[in-house]
C-alpha positions as CSV (number, residue, x, y, z in Angstrom):
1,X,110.4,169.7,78.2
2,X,110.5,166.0,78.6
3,X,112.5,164.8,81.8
4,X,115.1,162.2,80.5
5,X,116.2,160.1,83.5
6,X,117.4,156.6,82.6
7,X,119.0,153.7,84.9
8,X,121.1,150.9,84.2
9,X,120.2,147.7,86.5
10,X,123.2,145.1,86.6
11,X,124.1,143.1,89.2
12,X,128.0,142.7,88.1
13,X,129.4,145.4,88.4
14,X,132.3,145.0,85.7
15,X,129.6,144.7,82.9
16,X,127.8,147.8,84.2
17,X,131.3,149.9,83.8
18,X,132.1,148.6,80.3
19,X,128.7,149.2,79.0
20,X,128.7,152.9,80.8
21,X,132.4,152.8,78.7
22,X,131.0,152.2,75.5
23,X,127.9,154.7,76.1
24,X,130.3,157.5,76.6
25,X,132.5,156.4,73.6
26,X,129.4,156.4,71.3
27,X,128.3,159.4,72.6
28,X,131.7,161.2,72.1
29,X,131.7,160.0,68.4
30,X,127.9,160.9,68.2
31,X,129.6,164.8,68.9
32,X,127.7,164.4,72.4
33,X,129.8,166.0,75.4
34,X,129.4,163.4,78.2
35,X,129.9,164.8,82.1
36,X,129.9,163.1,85.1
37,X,132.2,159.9,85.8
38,X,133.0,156.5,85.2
39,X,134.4,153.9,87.3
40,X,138.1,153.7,86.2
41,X,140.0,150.5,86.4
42,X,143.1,150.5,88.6
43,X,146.5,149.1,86.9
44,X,148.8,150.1,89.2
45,X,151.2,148.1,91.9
46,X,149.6,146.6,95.0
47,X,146.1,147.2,93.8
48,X,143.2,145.8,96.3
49,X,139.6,144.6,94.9
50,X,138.1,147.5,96.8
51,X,140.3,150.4,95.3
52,X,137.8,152.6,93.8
53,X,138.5,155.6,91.1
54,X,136.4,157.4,89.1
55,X,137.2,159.2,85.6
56,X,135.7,162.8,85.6
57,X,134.0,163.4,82.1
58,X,134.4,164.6,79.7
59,X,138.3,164.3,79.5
60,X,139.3,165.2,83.6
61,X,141.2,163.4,86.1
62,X,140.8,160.5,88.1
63,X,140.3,160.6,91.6
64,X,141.1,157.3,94.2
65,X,138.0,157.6,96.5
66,X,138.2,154.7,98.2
67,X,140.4,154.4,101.6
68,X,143.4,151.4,101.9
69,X,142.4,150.4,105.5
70,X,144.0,147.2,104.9
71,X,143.3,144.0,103.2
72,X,141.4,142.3,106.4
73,X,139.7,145.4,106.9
74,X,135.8,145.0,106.5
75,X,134.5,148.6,106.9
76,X,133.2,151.1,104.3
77,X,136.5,151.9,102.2
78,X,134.8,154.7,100.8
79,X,136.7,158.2,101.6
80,X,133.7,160.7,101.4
81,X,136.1,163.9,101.2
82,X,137.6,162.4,97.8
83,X,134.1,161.6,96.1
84,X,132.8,165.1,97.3
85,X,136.4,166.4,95.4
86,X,135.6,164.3,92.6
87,X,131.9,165.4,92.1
88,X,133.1,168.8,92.7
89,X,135.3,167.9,89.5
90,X,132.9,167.0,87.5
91,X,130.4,169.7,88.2
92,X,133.5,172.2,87.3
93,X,133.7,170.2,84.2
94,X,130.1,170.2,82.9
95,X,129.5,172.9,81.1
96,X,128.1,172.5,77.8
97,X,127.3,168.7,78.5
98,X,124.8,167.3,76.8
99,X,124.1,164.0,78.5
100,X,124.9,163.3,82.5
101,X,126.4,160.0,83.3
102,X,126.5,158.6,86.6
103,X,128.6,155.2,87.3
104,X,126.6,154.7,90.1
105,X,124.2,155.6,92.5
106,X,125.5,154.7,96.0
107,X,125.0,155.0,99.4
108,X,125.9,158.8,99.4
109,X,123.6,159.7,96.6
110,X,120.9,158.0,98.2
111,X,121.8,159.7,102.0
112,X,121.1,162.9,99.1
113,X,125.2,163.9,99.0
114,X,127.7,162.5,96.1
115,X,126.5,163.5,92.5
116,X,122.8,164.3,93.7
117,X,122.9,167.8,93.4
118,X,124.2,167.2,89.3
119,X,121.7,164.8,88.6
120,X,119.1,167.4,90.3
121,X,121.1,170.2,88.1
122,X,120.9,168.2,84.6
123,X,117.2,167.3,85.2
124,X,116.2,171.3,85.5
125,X,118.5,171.9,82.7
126,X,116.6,169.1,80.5
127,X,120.1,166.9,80.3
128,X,119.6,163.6,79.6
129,X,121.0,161.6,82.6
130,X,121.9,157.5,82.4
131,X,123.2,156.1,85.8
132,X,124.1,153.1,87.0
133,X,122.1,151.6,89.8
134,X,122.8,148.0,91.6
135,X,120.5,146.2,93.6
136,X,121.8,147.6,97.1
137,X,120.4,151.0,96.3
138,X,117.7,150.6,93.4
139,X,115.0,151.0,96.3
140,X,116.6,154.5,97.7
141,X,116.9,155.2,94.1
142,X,113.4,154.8,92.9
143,X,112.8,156.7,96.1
144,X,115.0,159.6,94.8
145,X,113.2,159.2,91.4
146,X,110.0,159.4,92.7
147,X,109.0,156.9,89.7
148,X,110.2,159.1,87.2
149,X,112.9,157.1,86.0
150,X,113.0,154.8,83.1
151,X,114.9,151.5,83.1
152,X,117.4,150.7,80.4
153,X,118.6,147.6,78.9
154,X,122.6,147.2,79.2
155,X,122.6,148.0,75.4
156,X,125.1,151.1,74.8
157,X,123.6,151.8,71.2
158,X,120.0,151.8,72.7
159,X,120.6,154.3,75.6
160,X,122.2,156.6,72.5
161,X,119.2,156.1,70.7
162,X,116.7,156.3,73.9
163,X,118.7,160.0,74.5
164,X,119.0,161.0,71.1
165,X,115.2,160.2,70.1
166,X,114.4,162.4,72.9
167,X,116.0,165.2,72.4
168,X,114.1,165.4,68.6
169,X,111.0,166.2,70.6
Protein backbone atom coordinates (compact mmCIF):
# COMPACT_ATOMS: atom_id res chain seq x y z
CA UNK A 1 0.00 0.00 0.00
CA UNK A 2 1.24 3.41 -1.02
CA UNK A 3 0.02 6.33 1.30
CA UNK A 4 -1.57 8.91 -1.03
CA UNK A 5 -1.60 12.25 0.91
CA UNK A 6 -1.59 15.33 -1.39
CA UNK A 7 -1.93 19.24 -0.47
CA UNK A 8 -2.84 22.13 -2.33
CA UNK A 9 -0.74 25.46 -1.28
CA UNK A 10 -2.62 28.76 -2.43
CA UNK A 11 -2.55 31.73 -0.86
CA UNK A 12 -6.11 33.04 -2.29
CA UNK A 13 -8.36 31.39 -1.15
CA UNK A 14 -11.08 31.67 -4.02
CA UNK A 15 -8.64 29.95 -6.45
CA UNK A 16 -8.00 27.13 -4.00
CA UNK A 17 -12.08 26.48 -3.90
CA UNK A 18 -12.59 26.55 -7.61
CA UNK A 19 -9.63 24.33 -8.40
CA UNK A 20 -10.86 21.80 -5.33
CA UNK A 21 -14.41 22.44 -7.54
CA UNK A 22 -13.09 21.29 -10.63
CA UNK A 23 -11.09 18.25 -8.89
CA UNK A 24 -14.24 16.87 -7.60
CA UNK A 25 -16.12 17.49 -10.95
CA UNK A 26 -13.42 15.55 -12.82
CA UNK A 27 -13.36 13.03 -10.45
CA UNK A 28 -17.18 12.47 -10.53
CA UNK A 29 -17.03 12.17 -14.34
CA UNK A 30 -13.83 9.96 -13.94
CA UNK A 31 -16.73 7.47 -11.90
CA UNK A 32 -14.56 8.40 -8.73
CA UNK A 33 -16.90 8.95 -5.53
CA UNK A 34 -15.41 12.07 -3.87
CA UNK A 35 -16.13 12.52 0.28
CA UNK A 36 -15.37 15.17 2.37
CA UNK A 37 -16.32 18.99 1.64
CA UNK A 38 -15.93 21.95 -0.26
CA UNK A 39 -16.11 25.46 0.59
CA UNK A 40 -19.58 26.51 -0.75
CA UNK A 41 -20.20 30.00 -1.97
CA UNK A 42 -23.01 31.90 -0.17
CA UNK A 43 -25.72 33.66 -2.48
CA UNK A 44 -28.06 34.50 -0.17
CA UNK A 45 -29.44 38.04 1.42
CA UNK A 46 -27.18 39.91 3.78
CA UNK A 47 -24.23 37.75 3.20
CA UNK A 48 -20.90 38.91 5.22
CA UNK A 49 -17.20 38.14 3.80
CA UNK A 50 -16.73 35.84 6.70
CA UNK A 51 -19.86 33.49 6.21
CA UNK A 52 -18.38 30.19 5.84
CA UNK A 53 -20.37 26.85 4.41
CA UNK A 54 -19.11 23.83 3.39
CA UNK A 55 -20.74 21.25 0.78
CA UNK A 56 -20.67 17.62 2.29
CA UNK A 57 -19.53 15.18 -0.57
CA UNK A 58 -20.42 13.43 -2.40
CA UNK A 59 -23.99 14.94 -2.99
CA UNK A 60 -25.00 16.14 1.00
CA UNK A 61 -25.95 19.22 2.52
CA UNK A 62 -24.39 22.28 3.29
CA UNK A 63 -23.76 23.38 6.66
CA UNK A 64 -23.18 27.43 7.73
CA UNK A 65 -20.23 27.01 10.19
CA UNK A 66 -19.29 30.16 10.72
CA UNK A 67 -20.98 32.53 13.53
CA UNK A 68 -22.75 36.24 12.50
CA UNK A 69 -21.19 38.06 15.51
CA UNK A 70 -21.61 41.15 13.66
CA UNK A 71 -19.89 43.01 10.90
CA UNK A 72 -17.33 45.05 13.35
CA UNK A 73 -16.76 41.95 15.17
CA UNK A 74 -13.09 40.80 14.92
CA UNK A 75 -13.16 37.35 16.74
CA UNK A 76 -12.98 33.78 15.35
CA UNK A 77 -16.39 33.50 13.48
CA UNK A 78 -15.99 29.93 13.34
CA UNK A 79 -18.88 27.96 15.24
CA UNK A 80 -16.99 24.68 16.28
CA UNK A 81 -20.42 22.69 17.12
CA UNK A 82 -21.45 23.22 13.25
CA UNK A 83 -18.03 22.04 11.63
CA UNK A 84 -17.99 19.08 14.19
CA UNK A 85 -21.90 18.49 12.61
CA UNK A 86 -20.64 18.90 9.31
CA UNK A 87 -17.64 16.48 9.57
CA UNK A 88 -19.91 14.20 11.25
CA UNK A 89 -21.80 14.56 7.81
CA UNK A 90 -19.38 13.72 5.84
CA UNK A 91 -17.97 10.85 7.66
CA UNK A 92 -21.82 9.50 7.54
CA UNK A 93 -21.52 10.06 3.91
CA UNK A 94 -18.22 8.27 3.01
CA UNK A 95 -18.74 5.09 2.41
CA UNK A 96 -17.48 3.67 -0.75
CA UNK A 97 -15.38 6.91 -1.45
CA UNK A 98 -12.62 6.56 -3.35
CA UNK A 99 -10.73 9.82 -2.90
CA UNK A 100 -10.95 12.22 0.39
CA UNK A 101 -11.15 15.84 -0.17
CA UNK A 102 -10.54 18.35 2.32
CA UNK A 103 -11.16 22.25 1.61
CA UNK A 104 -9.04 23.01 4.11
CA UNK A 105 -6.94 22.34 6.87
CA UNK A 106 -7.62 24.87 9.68
CA UNK A 107 -7.02 25.76 12.96
CA UNK A 108 -9.17 22.71 14.28
CA UNK A 109 -7.50 20.17 12.25
CA UNK A 110 -4.37 21.21 13.29
CA UNK A 111 -5.52 21.52 17.39
CA UNK A 112 -6.23 17.51 15.98
CA UNK A 113 -10.39 17.99 15.86
CA UNK A 114 -12.45 18.98 12.47
CA UNK A 115 -11.87 16.32 9.62
CA UNK A 116 -8.65 14.87 11.33
CA UNK A 117 -10.02 11.74 12.39
CA UNK A 118 -11.26 11.20 8.21
CA UNK A 119 -8.12 12.13 6.90
CA UNK A 120 -6.47 9.60 9.61
CA UNK A 121 -9.50 7.09 8.54
CA UNK A 122 -8.84 7.35 4.52
CA UNK A 123 -5.00 7.09 5.05
CA UNK A 124 -5.53 3.44 6.93
CA UNK A 125 -8.00 2.69 4.35
CA UNK A 126 -5.44 3.57 1.41
CA UNK A 127 -7.86 6.56 0.16
CA UNK A 128 -6.24 9.03 -1.69
CA UNK A 129 -6.67 12.29 0.18
CA UNK A 130 -6.10 16.06 -1.53
CA UNK A 131 -6.59 18.99 0.97
CA UNK A 132 -6.26 22.30 0.87
CA UNK A 133 -3.65 23.99 3.07
CA UNK A 134 -3.01 28.00 3.34
CA UNK A 135 -0.07 29.51 4.70
CA UNK A 136 -1.51 30.09 8.35
CA UNK A 137 -1.53 26.36 8.99
CA UNK A 138 1.01 24.67 6.35
CA UNK A 139 3.52 24.47 9.41
CA UNK A 140 0.88 22.52 11.85
CA UNK A 141 0.08 20.67 8.80
CA UNK A 142 3.41 19.33 7.80
CA UNK A 143 3.61 18.75 11.55
CA UNK A 144 0.37 16.53 11.22
CA UNK A 145 1.93 14.93 8.12
CA UNK A 146 5.04 14.15 9.62
CA UNK A 147 6.56 14.77 5.98
CA UNK A 148 4.54 12.43 4.41
CA UNK A 149 2.68 14.63 2.35
CA UNK A 150 3.25 15.48 -1.25
CA UNK A 151 2.65 18.96 -2.62
CA UNK A 152 0.42 19.56 -5.62
CA UNK A 153 0.33 22.07 -8.23
CA UNK A 154 -3.28 23.91 -8.43
CA UNK A 155 -3.75 21.81 -11.68
CA UNK A 156 -7.27 19.86 -11.29
CA UNK A 157 -6.32 17.33 -14.21
CA UNK A 158 -2.91 16.65 -12.47
CA UNK A 159 -4.20 15.83 -8.97
CA UNK A 160 -6.64 13.21 -11.10
CA UNK A 161 -3.85 11.96 -12.69
CA UNK A 162 -1.36 12.14 -9.45
CA UNK A 163 -4.50 9.84 -7.74
CA UNK A 164 -5.32 7.83 -10.47
CA UNK A 165 -1.64 6.78 -11.38
CA UNK A 166 -1.43 5.70 -7.92
CA UNK A 167 -3.95 3.64 -7.47
CA UNK A 168 -2.48 1.36 -10.79
CA UNK A 169 0.23 0.36 -8.35
Amino acid sequence: MTMRLGYINLTDGDELDKCLSRLVKLFEEAGMKPSGALHAPYKGPNRSKCDMDLQILPDGPVFRISQNLGELATGCRLDSAALEAATTEAAARSDGASVLIVNKFGKHEAEGRGFVSMIIDAMERDIPVVIGVNKLNLEAFLSFTDGCAEILPADPNYIVNWVTAEAVH
